[in-house]
C-alpha positions in Angstrom: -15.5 -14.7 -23.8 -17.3 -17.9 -22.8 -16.2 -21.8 -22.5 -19.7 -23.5 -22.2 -21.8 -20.8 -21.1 -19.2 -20.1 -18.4 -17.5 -16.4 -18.4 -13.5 -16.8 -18.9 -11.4 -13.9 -17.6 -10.3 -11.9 -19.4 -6.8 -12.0 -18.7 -6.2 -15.5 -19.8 -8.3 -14.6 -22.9 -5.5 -12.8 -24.3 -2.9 -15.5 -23.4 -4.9 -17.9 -25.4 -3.6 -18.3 -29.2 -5.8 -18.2 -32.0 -6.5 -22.3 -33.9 -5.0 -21.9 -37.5 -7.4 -23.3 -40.2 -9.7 -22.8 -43.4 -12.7 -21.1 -42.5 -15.8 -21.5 -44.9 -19.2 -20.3 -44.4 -22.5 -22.3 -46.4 -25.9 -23.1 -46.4 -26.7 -26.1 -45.4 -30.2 -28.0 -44.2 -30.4 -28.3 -40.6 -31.9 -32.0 -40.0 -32.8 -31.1 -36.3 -34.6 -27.6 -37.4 -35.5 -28.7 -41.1 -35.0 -25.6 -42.9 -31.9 -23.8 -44.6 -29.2 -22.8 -41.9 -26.0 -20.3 -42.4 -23.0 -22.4 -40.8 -19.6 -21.1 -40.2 -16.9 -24.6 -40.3 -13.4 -23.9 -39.1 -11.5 -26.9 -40.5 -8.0 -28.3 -40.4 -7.9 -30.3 -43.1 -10.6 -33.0 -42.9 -10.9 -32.8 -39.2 -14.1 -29.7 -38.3 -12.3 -28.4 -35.4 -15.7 -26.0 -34.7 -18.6 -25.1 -36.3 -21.2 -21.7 -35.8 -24.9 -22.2 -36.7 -27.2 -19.2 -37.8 -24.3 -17.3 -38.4 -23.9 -13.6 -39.0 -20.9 -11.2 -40.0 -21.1 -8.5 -37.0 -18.1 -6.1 -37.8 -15.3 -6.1 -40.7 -12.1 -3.7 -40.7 -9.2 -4.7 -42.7 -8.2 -8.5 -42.2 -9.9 -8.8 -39.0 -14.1 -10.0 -38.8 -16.4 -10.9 -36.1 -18.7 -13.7 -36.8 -21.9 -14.5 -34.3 -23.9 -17.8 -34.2 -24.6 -21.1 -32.1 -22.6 -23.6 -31.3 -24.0 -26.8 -30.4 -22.3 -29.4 -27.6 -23.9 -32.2 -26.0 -24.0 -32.1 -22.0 -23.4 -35.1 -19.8 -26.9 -36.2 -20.6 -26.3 -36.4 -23.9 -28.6 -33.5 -25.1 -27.9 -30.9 -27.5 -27.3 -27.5 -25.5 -26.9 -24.7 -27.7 -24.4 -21.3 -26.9 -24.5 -17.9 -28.7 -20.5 -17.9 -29.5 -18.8 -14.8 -31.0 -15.2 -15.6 -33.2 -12.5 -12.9 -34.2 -11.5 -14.2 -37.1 -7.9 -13.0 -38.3 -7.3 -13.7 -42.1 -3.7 -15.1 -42.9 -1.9 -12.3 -44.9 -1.2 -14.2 -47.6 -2.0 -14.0 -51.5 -5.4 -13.4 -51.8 -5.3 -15.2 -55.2 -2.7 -17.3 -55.7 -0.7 -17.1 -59.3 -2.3 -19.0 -61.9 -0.2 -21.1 -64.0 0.8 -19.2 -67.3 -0.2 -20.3 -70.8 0.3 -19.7 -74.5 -2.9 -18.7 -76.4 -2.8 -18.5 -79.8 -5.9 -16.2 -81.4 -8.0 -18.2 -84.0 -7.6 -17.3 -87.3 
């Protein structure tokens, strides 16, 4: 809904594809806060193509979720600026467990 704290419209927001990746949420340490932090990564392979801090699930229906944190950009100045950011997160339809290899297990005797 916003691109640096600046309101998009909403037309173009629904002309605007969704970035493809693996989506993991952890806790880490925050070194700038120094305490445990919830953080959301959005990765594509090893590149972190964005990141949430303090983040929170806000609403879950089927394979769709909306997760809520901070993201953190540097301005021109080069100081940290954070903005509340809110993701719609789509989950790929895919196997939720892939098929394990089969084996032959013999019973001990």
């Amino acid at each position: 809904m916003r691109n640096r704290g600046v309101e998009v419209d909403r037309r173009a927001l629904r002309e605007v594809a969704g970035t493809p990746g693996q989506l993991t949420i952890m806790v880490t340490t925050d070194q700038g806060l120094n305490r445990p932090c919830k953080v959301a990564r959005l990765t594509q392979g090893e590149l972190v193509r964005a990141e949430l801090k303090d983040v929170e699930i806000l609403w879950m229906n089927d394979d769709r979720f909306t997760l809520t944190g901070f993201e953190q950009v540097k301005n021109e100045a080069g100081q940290t600026v954070d903005y509340r950011q809110s993701w719609l997160i789509s989950l790929d339809a895919g196997p939720a467990f892939p098929e394990l290899p089969k084996r032959r297990v013999s019973p001990n005797t």
